[in-house]
C-alpha positions in Angstrom: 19.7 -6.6 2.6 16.5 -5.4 1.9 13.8 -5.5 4.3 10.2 -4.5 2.5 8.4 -4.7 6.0 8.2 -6.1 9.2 4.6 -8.2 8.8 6.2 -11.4 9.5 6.8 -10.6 13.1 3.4 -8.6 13.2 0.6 -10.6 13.1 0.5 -14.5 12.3 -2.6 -13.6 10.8 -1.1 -12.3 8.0 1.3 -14.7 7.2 0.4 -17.7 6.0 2.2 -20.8 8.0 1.7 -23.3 5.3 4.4 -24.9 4.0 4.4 -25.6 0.5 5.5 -29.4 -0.5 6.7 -30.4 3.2 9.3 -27.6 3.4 9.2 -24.7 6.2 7.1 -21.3 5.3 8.3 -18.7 3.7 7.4 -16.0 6.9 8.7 -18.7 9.1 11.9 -18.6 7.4 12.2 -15.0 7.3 11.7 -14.7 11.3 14.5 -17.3 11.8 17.2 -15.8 9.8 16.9 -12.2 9.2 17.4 -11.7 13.2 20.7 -14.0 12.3 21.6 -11.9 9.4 21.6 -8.7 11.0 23.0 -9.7 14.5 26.1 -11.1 12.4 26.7 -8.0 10.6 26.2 -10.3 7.6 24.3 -7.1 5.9 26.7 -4.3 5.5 23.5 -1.9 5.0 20.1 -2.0 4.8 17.2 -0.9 2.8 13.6 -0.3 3.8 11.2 1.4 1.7 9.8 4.2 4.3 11.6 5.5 7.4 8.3 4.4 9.3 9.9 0.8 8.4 13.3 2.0 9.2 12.2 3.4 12.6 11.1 0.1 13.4 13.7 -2.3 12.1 15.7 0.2 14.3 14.0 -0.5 17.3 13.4 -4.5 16.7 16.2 -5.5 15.9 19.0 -2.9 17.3 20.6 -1.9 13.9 22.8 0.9 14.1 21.1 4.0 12.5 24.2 4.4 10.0 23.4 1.2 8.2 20.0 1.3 7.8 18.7 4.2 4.8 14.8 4.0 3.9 14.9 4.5 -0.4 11.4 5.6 -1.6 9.7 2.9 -4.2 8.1 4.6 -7.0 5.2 4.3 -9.5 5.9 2.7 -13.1 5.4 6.0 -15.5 2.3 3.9 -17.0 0.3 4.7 -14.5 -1.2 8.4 -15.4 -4.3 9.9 -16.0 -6.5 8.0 -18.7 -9.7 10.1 -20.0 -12.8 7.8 -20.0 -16.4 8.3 -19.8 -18.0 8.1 -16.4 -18.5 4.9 -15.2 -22.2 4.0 -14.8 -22.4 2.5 -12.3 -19.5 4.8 -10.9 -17.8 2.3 -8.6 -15.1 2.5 -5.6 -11.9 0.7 -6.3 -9.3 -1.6 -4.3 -6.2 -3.0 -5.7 -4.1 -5.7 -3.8 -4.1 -9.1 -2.3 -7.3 -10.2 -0.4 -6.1 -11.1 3.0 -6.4 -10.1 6.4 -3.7 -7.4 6.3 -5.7 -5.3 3.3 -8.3 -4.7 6.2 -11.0 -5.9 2.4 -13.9 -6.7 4.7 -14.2 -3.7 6.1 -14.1 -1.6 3.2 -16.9 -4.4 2.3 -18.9 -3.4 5.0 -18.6 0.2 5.0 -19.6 0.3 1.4 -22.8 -1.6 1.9 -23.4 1.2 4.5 -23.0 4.1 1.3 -24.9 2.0 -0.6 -28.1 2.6 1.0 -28.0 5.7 0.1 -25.9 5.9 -3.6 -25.7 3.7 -6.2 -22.2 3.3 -6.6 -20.6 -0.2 -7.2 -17.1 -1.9 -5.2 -15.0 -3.2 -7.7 -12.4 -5.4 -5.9 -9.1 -6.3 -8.1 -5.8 -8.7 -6.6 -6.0 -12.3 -6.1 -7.9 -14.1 -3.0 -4.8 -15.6 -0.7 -4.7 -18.8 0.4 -7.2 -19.5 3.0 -8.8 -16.3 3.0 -12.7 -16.8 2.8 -13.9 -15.2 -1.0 -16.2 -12.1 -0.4 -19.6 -13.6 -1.3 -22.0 -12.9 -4.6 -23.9 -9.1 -4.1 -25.6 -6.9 -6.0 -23.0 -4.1 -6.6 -19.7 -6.2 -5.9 -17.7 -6.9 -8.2 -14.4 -9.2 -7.8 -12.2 -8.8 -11.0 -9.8 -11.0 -9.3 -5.9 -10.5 -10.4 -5.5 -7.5 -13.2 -3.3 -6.9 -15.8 -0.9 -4.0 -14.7 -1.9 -2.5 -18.1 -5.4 -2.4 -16.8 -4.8 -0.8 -14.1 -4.6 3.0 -15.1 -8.0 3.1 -16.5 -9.4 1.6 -13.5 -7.9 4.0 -10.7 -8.8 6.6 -13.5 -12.5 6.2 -13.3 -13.3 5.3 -9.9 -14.9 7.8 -7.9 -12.2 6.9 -5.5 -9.4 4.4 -4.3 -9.6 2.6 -0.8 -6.7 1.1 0.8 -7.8 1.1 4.7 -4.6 -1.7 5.1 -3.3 -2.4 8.9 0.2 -2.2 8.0 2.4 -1.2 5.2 6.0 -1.2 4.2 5.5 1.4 1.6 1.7 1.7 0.1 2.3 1.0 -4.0 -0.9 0.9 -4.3 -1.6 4.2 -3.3 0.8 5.9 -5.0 -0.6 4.3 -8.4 -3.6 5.5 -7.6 -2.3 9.1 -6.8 -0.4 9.3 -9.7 -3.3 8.6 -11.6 -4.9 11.5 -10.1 -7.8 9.3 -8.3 -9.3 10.5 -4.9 -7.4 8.5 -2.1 -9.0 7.2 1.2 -6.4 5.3 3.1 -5.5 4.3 6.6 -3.0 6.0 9.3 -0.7 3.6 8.7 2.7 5.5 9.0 3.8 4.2 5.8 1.3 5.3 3.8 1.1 8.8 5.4 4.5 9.3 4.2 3.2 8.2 0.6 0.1 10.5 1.1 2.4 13.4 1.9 0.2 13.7 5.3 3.4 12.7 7.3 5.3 16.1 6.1 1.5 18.2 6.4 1.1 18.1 2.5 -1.9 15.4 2.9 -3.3 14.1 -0.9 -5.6 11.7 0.3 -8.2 10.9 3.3 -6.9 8.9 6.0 -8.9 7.4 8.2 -8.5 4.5 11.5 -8.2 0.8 10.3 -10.5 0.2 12.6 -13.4 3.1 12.3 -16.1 1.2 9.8 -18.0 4.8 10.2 -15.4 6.7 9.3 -14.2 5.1 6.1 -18.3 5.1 5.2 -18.5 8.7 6.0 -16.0 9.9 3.9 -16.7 7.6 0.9 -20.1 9.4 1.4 -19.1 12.5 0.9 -17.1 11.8 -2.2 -20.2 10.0 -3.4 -22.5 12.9 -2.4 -20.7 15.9 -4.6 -17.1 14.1 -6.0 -16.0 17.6 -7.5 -15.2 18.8 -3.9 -12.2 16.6 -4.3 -10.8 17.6 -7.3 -8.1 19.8 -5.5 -7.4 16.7 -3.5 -6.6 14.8 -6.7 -4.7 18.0 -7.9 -2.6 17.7 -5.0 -2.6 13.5 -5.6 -0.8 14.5 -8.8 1.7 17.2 -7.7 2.9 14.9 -4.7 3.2 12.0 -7.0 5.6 13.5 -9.2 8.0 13.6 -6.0 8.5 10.1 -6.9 10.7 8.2 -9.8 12.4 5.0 -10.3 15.7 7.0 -11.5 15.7 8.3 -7.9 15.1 4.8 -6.4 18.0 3.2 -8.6 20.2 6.7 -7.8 19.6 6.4 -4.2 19.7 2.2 -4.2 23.2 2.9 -5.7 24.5 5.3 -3.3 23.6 2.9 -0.4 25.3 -0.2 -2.3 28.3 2.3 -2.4 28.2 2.8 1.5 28.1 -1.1 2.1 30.8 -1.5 -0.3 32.8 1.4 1.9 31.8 -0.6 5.0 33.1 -4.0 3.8 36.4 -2.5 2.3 36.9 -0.5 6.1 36.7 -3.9 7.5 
């Protein structure tokens, strides 16, 4: 079993409770049975995607630490440095799903606050969830809505930086895209996506701020406004801590763990 996060039993806020053509919702679903699942044994291992996931799979639902290993996502290779011209208007970016959990109206509200005092743009790309009130026509704001993945690159590439100020992650694609891009990161403390960053093991590539600190996140998108070559080390070290990450060591490492449930189910 694979468990990509723990939002479900988070916040309901996150999760919408819809059910789509009279049948139960897809989070309610998952709350029901994955408690079942693992109290059975039915899951001979399981997979998160950090160990900040692990850790608390751990501690929600009693697994024993053996049979529970946190494998790394990774970046596609497609995502790498594209040379463009500046963007005039140069322009913060977010990529992912408006909703609650992506923390967008604060990132919203700290930009208006930078842009009393530079003219740089928001450009917001991911689809607008279900029920979740679209960001309203301003000068500046731009909603590309859902992108192309072969788009992608050339945006994190020319945006003075990438904000992803989310409330809870399992792993933090996002800003690993962006990373591996080589884009100036401003990102929560979400333990997740500290691990991403590199902060978690002290070799931070990014700016992490609270969820909840509107000044904060407007301070330092500020100061990447003010003078953005003070961060090119930053995205040097974006780059280098990237490159940690692969797909072949996903798929090695999602092997190895099939391996050990295959052990486990033969022992029994």
């Amino acid at each position: 079993m694979t468990l990509h996060d723990l939002s479900p039993w988070r916040s309901e806020e996150w999760t919408s409770e819809e059910a789509k053509g009279g049948g139960e919702a897809d989070s309610s679903r998952i709350r029901r049975r994955t408690p079942i699942l693992l109290r059975l044994g039915l899951a001979n291992m399981v997979i998160t995607h950090s160990e900040a996931v692990r850790r608390e799979a751990i501690a929600r639902f009693r697994i024993d630490p053996d049979r529970i290993v946190a494998v790394p996502l990774a970046a596609s290779d497609a995502f790498r440095r594209v040379e463009c011209p500046p963007a005039d208007p140069p322009y913060f970016l977010f990529v992912g799903t408006l909703e609650p959990r992506k923390n967008v109206l604060r990132v919203i509200e700290a930009w208006r606050e930078v842009r009393k005092c530079f003219e740089v743009d928001l450009v917001l790309a991911g689809h607008i969830r279900e029920g979740f009130p679209k960001p309203a026509p301003e000068p500046g704001l731009r909603l590309l809505g859902a992108v192309e993945e072969a788009e992608l690159p050339r945006l994190y590439s020319g945006a003075l930086a990438f904000i992803y100020v989310s409330h809870y992650e399992g792993f933090g694609l996002p800003v690993l895209e962006a990373m591996q891009c080589g884009a100036a990161v401003v990102a929560s403390r979400d333990p997740a996506i500290l691990e991403v960053s590199g902060e978690a093991a002290g070799r931070g590539a990014a700016i992490h701020v609270d969820a909840t600190d509107t000044r904060a996140l407007a301070e330092a998108l500020a100061a990447i406004a003010r003078a953005p070559a003070n961060f090119d080390a930053m995205r040097a070290r974006a780059l280098d801590r990237a490159g940690e990450f692969s797909w072949r060591a996903t798929a090695r490492r999602t092997r190895e763990v099939y391996d050990a449930a295959i052990r486990v189910f033969r022992g029994r």
